[in-house]
Each structure stands twice: as structure tokens, then as C-alpha cells.
C-alpha positions as CSV (number, residue, x, y, z in Angstrom):
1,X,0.0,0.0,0.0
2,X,1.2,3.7,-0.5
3,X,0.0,4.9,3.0
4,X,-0.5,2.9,6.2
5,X,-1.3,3.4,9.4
6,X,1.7,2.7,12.0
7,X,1.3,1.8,15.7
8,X,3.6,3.6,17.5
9,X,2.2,2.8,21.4
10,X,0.0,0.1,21.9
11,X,-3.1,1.0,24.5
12,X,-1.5,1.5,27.8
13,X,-1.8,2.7,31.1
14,X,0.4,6.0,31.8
15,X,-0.9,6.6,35.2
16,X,-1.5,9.4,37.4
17,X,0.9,12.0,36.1
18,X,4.0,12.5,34.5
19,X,5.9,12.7,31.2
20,X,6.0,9.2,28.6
21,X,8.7,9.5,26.3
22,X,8.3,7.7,23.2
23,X,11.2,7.0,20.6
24,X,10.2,7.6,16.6
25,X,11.0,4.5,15.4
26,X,10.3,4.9,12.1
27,X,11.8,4.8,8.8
28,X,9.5,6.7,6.4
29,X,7.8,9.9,6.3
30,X,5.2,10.4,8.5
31,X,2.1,12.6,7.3
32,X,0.9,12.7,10.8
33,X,1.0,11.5,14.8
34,X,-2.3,10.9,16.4
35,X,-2.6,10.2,20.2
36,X,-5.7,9.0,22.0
37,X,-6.1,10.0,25.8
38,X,-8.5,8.6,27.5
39,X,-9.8,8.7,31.5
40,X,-12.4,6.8,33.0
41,X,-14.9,9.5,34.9
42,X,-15.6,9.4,38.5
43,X,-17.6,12.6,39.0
44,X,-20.7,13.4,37.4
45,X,-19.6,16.8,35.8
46,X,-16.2,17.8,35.0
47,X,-13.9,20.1,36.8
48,X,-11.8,21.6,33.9
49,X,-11.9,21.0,30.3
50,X,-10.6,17.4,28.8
51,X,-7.4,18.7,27.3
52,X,-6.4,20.2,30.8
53,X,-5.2,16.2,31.1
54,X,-2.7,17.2,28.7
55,X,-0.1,19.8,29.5
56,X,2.3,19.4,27.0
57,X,2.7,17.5,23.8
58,X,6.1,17.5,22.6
59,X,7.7,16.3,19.5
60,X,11.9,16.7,20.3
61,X,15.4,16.2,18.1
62,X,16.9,16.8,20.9
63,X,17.4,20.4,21.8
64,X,15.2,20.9,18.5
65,X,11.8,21.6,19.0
66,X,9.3,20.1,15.9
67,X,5.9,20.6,17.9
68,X,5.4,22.1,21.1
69,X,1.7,22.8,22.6
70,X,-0.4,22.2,25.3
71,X,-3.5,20.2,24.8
72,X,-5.7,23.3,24.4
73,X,-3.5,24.7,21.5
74,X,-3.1,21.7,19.9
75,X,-7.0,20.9,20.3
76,X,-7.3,24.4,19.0
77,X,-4.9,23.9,16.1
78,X,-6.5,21.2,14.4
79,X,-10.1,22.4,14.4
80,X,-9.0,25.4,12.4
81,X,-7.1,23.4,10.1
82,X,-9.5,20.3,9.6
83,X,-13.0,21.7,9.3
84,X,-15.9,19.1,10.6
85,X,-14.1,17.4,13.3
86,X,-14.2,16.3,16.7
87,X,-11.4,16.3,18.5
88,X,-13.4,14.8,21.5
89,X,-15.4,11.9,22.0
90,X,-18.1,14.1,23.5
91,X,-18.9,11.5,26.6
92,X,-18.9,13.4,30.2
93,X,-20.8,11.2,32.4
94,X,-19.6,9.3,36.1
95,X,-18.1,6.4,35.2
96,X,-17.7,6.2,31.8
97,X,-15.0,7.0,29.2
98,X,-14.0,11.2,28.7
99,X,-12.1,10.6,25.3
100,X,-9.7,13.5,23.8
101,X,-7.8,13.1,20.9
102,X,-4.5,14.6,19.9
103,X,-2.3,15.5,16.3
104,X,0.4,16.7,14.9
105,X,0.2,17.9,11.7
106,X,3.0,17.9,9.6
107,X,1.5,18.6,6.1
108,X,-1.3,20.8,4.9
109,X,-3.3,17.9,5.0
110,X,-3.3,14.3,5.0
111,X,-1.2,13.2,2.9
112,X,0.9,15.8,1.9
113,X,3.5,14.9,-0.1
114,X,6.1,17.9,0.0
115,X,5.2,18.7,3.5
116,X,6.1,15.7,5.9
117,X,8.0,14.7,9.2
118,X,11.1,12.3,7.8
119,X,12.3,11.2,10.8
120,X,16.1,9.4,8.9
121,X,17.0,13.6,8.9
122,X,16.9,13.9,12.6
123,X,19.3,12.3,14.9
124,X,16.9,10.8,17.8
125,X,13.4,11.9,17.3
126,X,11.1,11.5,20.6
127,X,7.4,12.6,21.8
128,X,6.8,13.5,24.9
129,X,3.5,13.6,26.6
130,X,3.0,15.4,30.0
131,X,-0.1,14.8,31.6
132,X,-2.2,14.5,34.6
133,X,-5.9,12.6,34.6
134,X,-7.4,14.2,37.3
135,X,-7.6,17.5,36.1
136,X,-10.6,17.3,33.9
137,X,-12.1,14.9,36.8
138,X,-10.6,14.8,40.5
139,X,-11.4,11.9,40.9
140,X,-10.6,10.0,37.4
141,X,-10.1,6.2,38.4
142,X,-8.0,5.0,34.9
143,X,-5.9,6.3,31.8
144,X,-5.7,5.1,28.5
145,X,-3.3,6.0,26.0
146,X,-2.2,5.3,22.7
147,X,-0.6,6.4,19.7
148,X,-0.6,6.4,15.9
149,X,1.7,7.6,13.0
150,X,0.1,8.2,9.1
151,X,3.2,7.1,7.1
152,X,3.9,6.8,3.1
153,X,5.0,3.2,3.1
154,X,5.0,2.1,-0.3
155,X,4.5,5.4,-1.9
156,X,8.3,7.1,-2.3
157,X,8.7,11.3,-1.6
158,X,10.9,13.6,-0.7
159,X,9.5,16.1,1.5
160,X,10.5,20.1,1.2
161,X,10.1,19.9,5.0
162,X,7.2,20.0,7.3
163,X,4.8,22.2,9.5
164,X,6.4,23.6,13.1
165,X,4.1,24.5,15.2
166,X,4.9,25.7,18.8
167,X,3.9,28.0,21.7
168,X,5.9,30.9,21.1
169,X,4.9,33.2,24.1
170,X,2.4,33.1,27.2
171,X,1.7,35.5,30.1
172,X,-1.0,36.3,32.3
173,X,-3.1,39.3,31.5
174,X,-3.2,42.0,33.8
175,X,-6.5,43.2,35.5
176,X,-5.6,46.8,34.0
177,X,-5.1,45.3,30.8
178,X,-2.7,46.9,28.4
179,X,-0.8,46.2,25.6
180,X,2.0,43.2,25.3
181,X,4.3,43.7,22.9
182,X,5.8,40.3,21.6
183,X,8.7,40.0,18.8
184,X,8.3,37.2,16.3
185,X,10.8,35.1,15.2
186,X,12.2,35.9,11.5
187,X,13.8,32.9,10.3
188,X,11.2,30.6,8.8
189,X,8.0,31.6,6.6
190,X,4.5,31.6,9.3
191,X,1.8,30.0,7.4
192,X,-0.5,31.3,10.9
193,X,-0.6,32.8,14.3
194,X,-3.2,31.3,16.7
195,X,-4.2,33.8,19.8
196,X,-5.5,32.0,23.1
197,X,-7.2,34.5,25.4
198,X,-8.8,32.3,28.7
199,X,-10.3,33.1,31.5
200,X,-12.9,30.2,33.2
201,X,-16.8,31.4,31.8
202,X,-15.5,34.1,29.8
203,X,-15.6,34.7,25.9
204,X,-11.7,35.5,24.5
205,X,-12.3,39.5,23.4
206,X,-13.3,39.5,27.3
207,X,-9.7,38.8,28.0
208,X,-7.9,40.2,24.6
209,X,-9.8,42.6,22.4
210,X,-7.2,43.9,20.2
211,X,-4.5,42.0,18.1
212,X,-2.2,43.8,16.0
213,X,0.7,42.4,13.6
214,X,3.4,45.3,12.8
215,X,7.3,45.4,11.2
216,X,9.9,47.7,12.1
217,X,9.1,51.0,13.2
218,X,5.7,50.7,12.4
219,X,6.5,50.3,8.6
220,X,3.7,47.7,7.7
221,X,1.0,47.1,9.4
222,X,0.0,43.9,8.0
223,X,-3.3,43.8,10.0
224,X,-5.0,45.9,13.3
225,X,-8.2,44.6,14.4
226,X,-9.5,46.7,17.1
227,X,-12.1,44.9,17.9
228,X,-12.2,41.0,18.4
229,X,-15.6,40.4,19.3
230,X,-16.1,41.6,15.9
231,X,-13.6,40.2,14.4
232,X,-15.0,36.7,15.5
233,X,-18.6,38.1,14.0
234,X,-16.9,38.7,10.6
235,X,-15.3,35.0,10.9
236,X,-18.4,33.4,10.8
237,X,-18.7,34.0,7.2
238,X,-14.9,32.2,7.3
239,X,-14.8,29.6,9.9
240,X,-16.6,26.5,9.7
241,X,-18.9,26.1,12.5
242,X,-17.4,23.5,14.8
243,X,-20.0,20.8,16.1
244,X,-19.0,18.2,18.5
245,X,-21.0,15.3,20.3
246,X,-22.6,15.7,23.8
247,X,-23.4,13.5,26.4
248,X,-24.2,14.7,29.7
249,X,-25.9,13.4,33.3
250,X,-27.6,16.8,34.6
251,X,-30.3,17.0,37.7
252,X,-32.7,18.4,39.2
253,X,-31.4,20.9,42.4
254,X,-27.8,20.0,41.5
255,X,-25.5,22.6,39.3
256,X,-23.9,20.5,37.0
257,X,-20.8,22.1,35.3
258,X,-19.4,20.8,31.6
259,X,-17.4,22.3,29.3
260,X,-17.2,22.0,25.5
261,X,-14.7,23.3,22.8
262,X,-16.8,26.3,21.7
263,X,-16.7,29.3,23.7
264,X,-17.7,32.2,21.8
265,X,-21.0,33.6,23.8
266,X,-23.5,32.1,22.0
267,X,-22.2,28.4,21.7
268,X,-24.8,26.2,21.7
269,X,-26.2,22.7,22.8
270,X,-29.0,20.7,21.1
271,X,-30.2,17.3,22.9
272,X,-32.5,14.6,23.2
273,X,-33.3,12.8,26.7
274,X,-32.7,9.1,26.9
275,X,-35.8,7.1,28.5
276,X,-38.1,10.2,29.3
277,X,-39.5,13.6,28.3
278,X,-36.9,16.4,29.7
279,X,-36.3,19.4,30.0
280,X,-33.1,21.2,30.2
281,X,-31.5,24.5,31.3
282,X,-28.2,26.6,31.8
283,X,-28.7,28.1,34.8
284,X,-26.3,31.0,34.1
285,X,-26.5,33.9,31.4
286,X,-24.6,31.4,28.3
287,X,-22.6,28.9,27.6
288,X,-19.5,31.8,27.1
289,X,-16.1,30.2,27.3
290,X,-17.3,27.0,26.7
291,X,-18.4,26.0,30.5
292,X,-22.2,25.2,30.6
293,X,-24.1,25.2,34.5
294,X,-26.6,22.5,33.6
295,X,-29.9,21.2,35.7
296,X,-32.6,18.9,34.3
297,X,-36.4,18.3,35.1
298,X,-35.8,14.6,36.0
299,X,-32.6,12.7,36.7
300,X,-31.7,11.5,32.9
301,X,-28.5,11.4,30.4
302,X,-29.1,13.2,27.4
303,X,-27.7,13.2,24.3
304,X,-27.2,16.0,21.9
305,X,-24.2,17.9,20.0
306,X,-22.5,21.5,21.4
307,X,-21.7,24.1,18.3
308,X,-20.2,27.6,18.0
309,X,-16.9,29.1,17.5
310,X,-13.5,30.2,18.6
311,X,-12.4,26.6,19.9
312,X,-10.5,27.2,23.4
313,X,-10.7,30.4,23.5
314,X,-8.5,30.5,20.8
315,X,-8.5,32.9,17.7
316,X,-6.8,32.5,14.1
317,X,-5.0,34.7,12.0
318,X,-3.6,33.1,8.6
319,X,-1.1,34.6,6.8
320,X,-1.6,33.7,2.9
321,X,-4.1,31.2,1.5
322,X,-3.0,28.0,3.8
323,X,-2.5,25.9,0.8
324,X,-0.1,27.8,-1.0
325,X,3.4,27.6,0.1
326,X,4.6,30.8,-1.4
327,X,2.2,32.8,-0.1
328,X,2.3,32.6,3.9
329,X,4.3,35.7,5.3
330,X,7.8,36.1,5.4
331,X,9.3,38.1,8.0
332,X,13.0,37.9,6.9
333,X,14.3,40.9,7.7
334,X,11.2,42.8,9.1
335,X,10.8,42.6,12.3
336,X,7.4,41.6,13.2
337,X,6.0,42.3,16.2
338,X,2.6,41.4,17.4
339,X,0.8,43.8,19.9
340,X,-2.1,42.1,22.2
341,X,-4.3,44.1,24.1
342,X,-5.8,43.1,27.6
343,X,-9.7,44.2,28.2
344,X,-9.4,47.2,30.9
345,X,-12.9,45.8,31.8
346,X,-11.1,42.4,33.3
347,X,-12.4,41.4,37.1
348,X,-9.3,38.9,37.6
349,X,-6.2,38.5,35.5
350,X,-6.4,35.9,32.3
351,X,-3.9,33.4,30.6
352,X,-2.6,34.3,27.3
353,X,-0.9,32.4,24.6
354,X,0.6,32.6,21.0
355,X,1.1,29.7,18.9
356,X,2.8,29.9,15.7
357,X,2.7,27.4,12.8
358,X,5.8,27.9,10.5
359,X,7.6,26.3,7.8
360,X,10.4,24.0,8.5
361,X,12.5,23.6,5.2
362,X,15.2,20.7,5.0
């Protein structure tokens, strides 16, 4: 066959915490690396989001980094680059499986035969997964993990190089808000910058409401958007809606809380009950920031699917059409720098992050 599907970790317990360290042992070009996490539940609701499990996916040559991101980013990466999936399995009820799945992407998509990961020009090639499974549930009983690899086995290429994508800067955002000022590296073409702006319950232009991408003394201004809540309205004529499943245990008299990859103000959820006629409510204003305060009519699981926008709190900026290699920005010599601006209307201090995704060449 041209393309198969490697193992590279068999199912496997990890346990409570800590960093697994997997050799690449592989002697082709890898399109992609896909890792399953998975928890068995023992609370009824969830006390973070699923990808808190994950605190850092690494992908090392050593001191060389090839993909650094929490769960969150990477999570947040892939939805923007592979409109109409899940990157969950959607299940968050007491003892049953909370599923989150995981990729690195090396190529523009599957596939991708002059963008891929050739692990014979690295040296020693490792991932590293730090976790912990009782963040998303306190008390989370069993871990599952495993990983995969999308290589060209029969089919022979010689990649141009691959897709970096790492967390280039973080901070907390102040309460006074304010400008950060963050210099961008200048040595390899950006094909995107992804902006994480978090605060538990709160949409991302609550946190950061202004984004700005300059060079030099203020030479270019390649784009200023002073205001991200409408800047995500104008990217709903862009972004493909993301829509995940949705299972859920809520109550009568007992807050529930959930939380779902959307979390733009008006995410959504639509559901049917399981065995009886229900009715269901958010006790809170919205679903912003993805967390959802759920109570039912009668004790039942129901099933349904979340949707909205702006996965993680996270907002995208491309550079060039994504497809064309050419076209995504080059900042040799210019000196970009990218401005964030905190909301002055914070009531506590936020988490920040920017991701870039650039072009490796070999």
C-alpha cells in the first residue's frame, strides 16, 4: 500500500501524572502522529476541560523543538485546520470514558507529499506527553493511551520539509489590561498565528480585544483589528462552525458544570433525553467560554451535540491562502512584532498564549 497506518504505542496505562517519552521509530515519512487520551470518569460533571489532562505535547530532536503545545492549543490547532471534526469523543458522564484526541500535523493535510516529518533527517526523534488525569475529573479512576503515526509506506517522496508548530509566548493578562508587545521570530515563513485568550466562563475578546501584527518601526502594518468580538462576527462568514457530540448526566437541584470546545457567547447545545420527556437549562447567562451550569427536570442522560466558534478560546490569524506555500508571510528581515491588548474591563487576570505554525525547510 502507499500509505498505512503505524502503531507507534499500543493501549497502555500511563498513570497518574507524568511525562511518557516515546522513541520515533520509524523509517518513512510520517504525514501525521495521532494520540488517543483517554480517563475513566468518576464525578458526574467535569472540573476543567478534557485537554487540561494534557499539559504538554512535545515532539523533540533533541534540543530541537518540531511541535510544542499544550492540549488546548493543539486541540485548537487542528479544528481550524480540519473543518468538521471532533477532536473529543463528547462523553462526560460518572463512570464512563472522557475521550480527547491529539495530532500533529505535519503537512497541509493528509497526505501531503512535500510537507512531511522524515524522521532518517533527525538524529533521535522523541514525543513527549505530559499529563495529569485528574484535572478534567478529581477523581478520574484510569488512563488510557495510545498512539498512531500516518506514514507513506509504499509510496516514495521527498519532503520540502514539514509544518512547526509551537507555543511561542504566554503571560498572564493584567486586571488593568494593556498592551503586550511580543517579537516574532524571522527565520522561517508563518503560514498562521493562533491567539489564546482564557479566563474560566468568559468569551476570548473579554480577555484580549485587540490584536495587531506590525514590522519595524511601524513600517507595515500587515493587520490591526481593534475589535475581536467583531472580528470573530466577521469569521463566521470564514470559519466552519465546529460541532462536537454531547453526552451529559444533569439533575434536578444540582448545578452541573461541563465544558465544550466552543466558547464564543452564543455556543450552543442541542439534545434529546434518553428514556423520558426532559427538560433542560443553563442556569447561568450562556454557555461563554465554553463551561455550561446544567440542571434537568428529571434525573436522565441526554444526548445532543454543542456548536459555535472560537475553539479554546483561541483565535486564528492566517497569513496567505494556507494551501499555498509561497504565499504565507515572510518576516526575513522585518521585524514583526505582534501587539495584544488586555480588556481594561477584566475582574481577575487571564492566561494568554501565541502559537505559531511555521515552515520547517530541510
Amino acid at each position: 500500500m502507499n500509505y498505512r497506518q503505524a502503531l507507534l504505542m499500543s493501549p497502555q496505562s500511563l498513570g497518574a501524572s507524568g511525562t511518557k517519552i516515546v522513541k520515533i521509530d520509524v523509517q518513512k515519512p510520517i504525514s501525521r502522529i495521532n494520540i488517543r487520551y483517554r480517563t475513566t470518569k468518576g464525578l458526574s460533571y467535569m472540573t476543567a476541560p478534557g485537554p487540561a489532562n494534557v499539559l504538554k505535547i512535545e515532539l523533540v530532536d533533541g534540543s530541537k523543538v518540531i511541535h510544542g503545545l499544550t492540549g488546548y492549543e493543539n486541540q485548537a490547532l487542528a479544528y481550524y485546520n480540519r473543518p468538521g471534526v471532533s477532536m473529543e469523543h463528547g462523553q462526560h458522564v460518572n463512570a464512563s470514558d472522557e475521550v480527547d484526541l491529539y495530532t500533529i500535523a505535519f503537512g497541509r493535510y493528509l497526505w501531503d507529499e512535500q510537507l512531511a516529518f522524515d524522521p532518517l533527517r533527525h538524529d533521535n526523534p522523541e514525543l513527549k506527553l505530559t499529563f495529569n488525569r485528574a484535572l478534567a475529573d478529581t477523581s478520574a479512576s484510569a488512563d488510557e493511551v495510545e498512539i498512531w503515526a500516518d506514514i507513506f509506506d509504499e509510496k516514495a517522496i521527498s519532503p520540502m520539509g514539514f509544518l512547526l508548530a509551537t507555543e511561542h509566548y504566554a503571560y498572564t493578562v493584567p486586571i488593568s489590561g494593556g498592551f503586550e508587545e511580543i517579537s516574532l521570530p524571522s527565520d522561517r515563513p508563518i503560514r498562521q498565528i493562533l491567539v489564546r485568550a482564557h479566563q474560566d466562563g468568559k468569551e476570548p475578546w473579554g480577555i484580549i480585544d485587540q490584536v495587531r501584527l506590525d514590522e519595524g518601526t511601524m513600517d507595515q502594518i500587515p493587520f490591526d483589528f481593534t475589535s475581536m468580538e467583531d472580528y470573530y462576527r466577521r469569521g463566521k462568514a470564514v470559519w466552519h462552525q465546529i460541532r462536537t457530540p454531547l453526552v451529559v448526566h444533569p439533575k434536578p437541584n444540582d448545578d452541573r458544570v461541563f465544558y465544550i470546545p466552543q466558547t464564543d457567547y452564543h455556543a450552543s447545545i442541542h439534545y434529546i433525553s434518553i428514556g423520558v420527556g426532559n427538560l433542560l437549562a443553563e442556569t447561568t447567562t450562556s454557555l461563554k467560554g465554553g463551561k455550561m451550569t446544567l440542571q434537568s427536570e428529571y434525573d436522565a442522560v441526554v444526548h445532543g451535540e454543542a456548536r459555535g466558534y472560537l475553539p479554546w478560546s483561541v483565535y486564528q490569524f492566517l497569513l496567505g491562502k494556507p494551501d499555498v506555500i509561497d504565499d504565507w508571510y515572510d518576516p526575513t528581515g522585518k521585524r514583526p512584532r505582534l501587539r495584544v491588548h488586555g480588556n481594561t474591563g477584566l475582574a481577575a487576570t487571564g492566561d494568554a498564549q501565541v502559537v505559531l505554525e511555521e515552515l520547517y525547510k530541510y
